[in-house]
N, C-alpha and C positions, 0 to 999 in steps of 0.2 A: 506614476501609474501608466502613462503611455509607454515609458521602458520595457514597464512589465510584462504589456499586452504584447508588444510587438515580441518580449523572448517565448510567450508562449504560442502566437501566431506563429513562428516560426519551430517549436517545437512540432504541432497542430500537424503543419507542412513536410517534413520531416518522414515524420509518422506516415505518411501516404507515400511520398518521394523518394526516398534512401531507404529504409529498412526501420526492424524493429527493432530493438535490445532489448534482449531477456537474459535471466541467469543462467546460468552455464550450466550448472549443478544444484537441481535444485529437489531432484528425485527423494532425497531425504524426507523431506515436509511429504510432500505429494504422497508418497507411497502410505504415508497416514491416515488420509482423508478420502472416504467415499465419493465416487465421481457423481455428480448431479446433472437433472438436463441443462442442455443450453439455454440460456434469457435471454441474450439478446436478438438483434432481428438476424439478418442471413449471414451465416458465414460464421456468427456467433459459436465460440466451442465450447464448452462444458465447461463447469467449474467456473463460472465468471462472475466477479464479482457482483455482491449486489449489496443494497441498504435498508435499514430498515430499522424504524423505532424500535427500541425495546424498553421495557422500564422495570424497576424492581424496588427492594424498600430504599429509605433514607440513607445515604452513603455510599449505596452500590456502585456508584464508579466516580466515586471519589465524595471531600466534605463537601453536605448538601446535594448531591446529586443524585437523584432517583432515575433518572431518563437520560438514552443513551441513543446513538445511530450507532448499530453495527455494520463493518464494514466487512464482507466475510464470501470469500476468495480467490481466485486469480487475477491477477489486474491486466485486463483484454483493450484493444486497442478501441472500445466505445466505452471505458466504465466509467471516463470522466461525465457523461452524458448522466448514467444514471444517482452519481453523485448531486449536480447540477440539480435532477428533479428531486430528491428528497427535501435537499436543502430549501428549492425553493415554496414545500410544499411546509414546512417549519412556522411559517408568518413572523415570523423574525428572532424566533425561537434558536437559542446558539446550543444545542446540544451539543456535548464532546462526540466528538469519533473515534470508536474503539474498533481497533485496525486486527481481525486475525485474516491472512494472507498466506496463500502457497501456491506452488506451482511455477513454471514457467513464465516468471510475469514480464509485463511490457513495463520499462524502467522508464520510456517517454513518458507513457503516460503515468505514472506512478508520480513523477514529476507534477504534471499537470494537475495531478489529485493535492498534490501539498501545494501549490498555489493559489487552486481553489478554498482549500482549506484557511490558506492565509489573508484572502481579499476577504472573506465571510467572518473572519475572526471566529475563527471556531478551535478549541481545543481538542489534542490526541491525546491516544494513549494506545496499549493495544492489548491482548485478552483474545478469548473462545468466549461467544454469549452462548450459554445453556438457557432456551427458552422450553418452559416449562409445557408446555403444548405439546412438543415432540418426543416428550418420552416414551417411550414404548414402540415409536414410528416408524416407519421404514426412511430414509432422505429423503425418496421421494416424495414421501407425502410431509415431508418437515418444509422441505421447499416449496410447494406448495403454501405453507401455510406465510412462510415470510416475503415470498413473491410481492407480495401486494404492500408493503413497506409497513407495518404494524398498524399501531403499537402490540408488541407481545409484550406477557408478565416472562423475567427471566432473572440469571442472573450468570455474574462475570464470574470465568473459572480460572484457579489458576494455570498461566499457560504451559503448555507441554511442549508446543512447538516454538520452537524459537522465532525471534524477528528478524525476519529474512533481510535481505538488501530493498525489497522493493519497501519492505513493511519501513525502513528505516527511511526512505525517501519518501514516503508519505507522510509519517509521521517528524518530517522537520518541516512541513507546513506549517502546523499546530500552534497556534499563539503559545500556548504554556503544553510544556510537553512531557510526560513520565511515562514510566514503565514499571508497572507491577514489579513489586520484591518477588525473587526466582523466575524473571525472564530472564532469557539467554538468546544475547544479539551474536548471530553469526551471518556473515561476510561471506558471498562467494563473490566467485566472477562474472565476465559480464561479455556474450557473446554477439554478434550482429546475427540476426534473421530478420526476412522478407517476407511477409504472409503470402503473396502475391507472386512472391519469385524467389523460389529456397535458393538458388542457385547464383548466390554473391558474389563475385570475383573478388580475388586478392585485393587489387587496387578498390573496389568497392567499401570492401571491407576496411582497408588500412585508411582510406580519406572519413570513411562514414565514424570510423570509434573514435581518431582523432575530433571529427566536430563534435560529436556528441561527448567527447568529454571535456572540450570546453564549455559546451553547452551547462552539462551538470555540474561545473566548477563555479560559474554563474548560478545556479540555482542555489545552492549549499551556500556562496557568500549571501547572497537575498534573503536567504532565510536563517542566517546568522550562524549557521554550521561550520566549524572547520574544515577546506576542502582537502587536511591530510588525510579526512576518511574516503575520499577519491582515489588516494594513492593506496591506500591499504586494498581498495579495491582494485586497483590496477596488477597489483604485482601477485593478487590471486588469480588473477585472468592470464597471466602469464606462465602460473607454475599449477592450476586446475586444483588449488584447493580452496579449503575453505576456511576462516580462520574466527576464533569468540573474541570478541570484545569485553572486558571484565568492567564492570558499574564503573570503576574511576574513571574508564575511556571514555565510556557515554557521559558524562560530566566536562573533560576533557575538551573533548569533542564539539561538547555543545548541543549536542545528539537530545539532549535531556534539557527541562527547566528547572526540572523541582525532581528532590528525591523521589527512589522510591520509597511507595508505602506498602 
């Protein structure tokens, strides 16, 4: 356990210190989803993630599972924060987390989110929650309503959007981990940015992805992943595409625990 603190102390560090890693290409997802305001406190940008109870009938996110946290959008350099508060607002309550994600996310912290996940023992999975409340709504007013972390009456849709790279390094926190029948895991690359200071030098850049990707070679072994899904990220960051992973790789991989359903 002290291992673990100290790799994510030093992720934590990182994060402030050297720069961000986000995806490269991630415009696909995004271009989908309507921009919402910012939640977090200053500097916070739109789209950022957030959680929130949701519940629906008997089996809605999996056997036995009426009640869900949804995880639902950009992963920003405070989301571990507001992960942190839902959970601990649960009372020892282990609801799964269903992961839908887009945007230019922060892959530190994306990390940081599957470690949390992993010390709480909480299981993934990932999904769009349709809460029944915002039909007819404007975002605005839909985010409004889940601001305040539920519970809302909903229910899991199947997803459109694929599981991006960060959605996949969240969800290998996940003590037991699946992925709805007709998701589609696609892979992009993975670029350094500096919230604080866009303007990275070379040498910045070539030392900061080298650590950070032993950093995440470490994380993927802790979390019982295969880190050739590292490499398949790497040589997308190299040649700026993006590539799907077909269900045997998620299995393969380790990416999964349990089929989909």
């Amino acid at each position: 356990m002290a291992a673990l603190s100290l790799r994510t102390a030093i992720l934590a560090g990182l994060i402030g210190l050297v720069g961000l890693i986000s995806l490269a290409a991630a415009e696909f997802v995004q271009a989908q989803t309507p921009q919402r305001p910012p939640v977090g406190g200053i500097g916070s940008p739109p789209d950022a993630m957030i959680f929130y109870v949701a519940r629906g009938a008997v089996g809605a996110c999996g056997p036995g599972c009426s009640e869900w946290i949804a995880a639902e959008g950009t992963v920003q350099w405070d989301t571990h924060k507001r992960l942190i508060n839902i959970l601990d607002r649960q009372a020892g309550r282990k609801l799964p987390v269903v992961i839908h994600s887009w945007g230019e996310s922060n892959l530190n912290v994306a990390t940081s989110l599957g470690r949390i996940l992993r010390g709480r023992g909480i299981d993934a999975t990932m999904g769009p929650t349709d809460v029944d409340a915002c039909r007819g709504k404007t975002e605005a007013d839909c985010f409004a309503l889940k601001r305040p972390g539920g519970p809302l009456d909903a229910k899991l849709k199947i997803p459109e959007e694929p599981c991006d790279l960060a959605c996949v390094l969240i969800l290998a926190g996940g003590v037991h981990r699946r992925l709805p029948a007709g998701t589609r895991v696609m892979l992009t690359g993975m670029a350094i940015h500096n919230r604080l200071a866009p303007n990275v030098s070379k040498d910045e850049r070539v030392g900061a992805t080298a650590r950070f990707d032993e950093l995440f070679r470490i994380y993927l072994r802790d979390m019982g992943v295969e880190t050739e899904l590292l490499d398949i990220v790497d040589k997308n960051s190299d040649v700026h595409r993006r590539i799907e992973l077909p269900p045997s790789e998620w299995t393969r991989l380790r990416i999964v625990t349990e089929t989909a359903l």
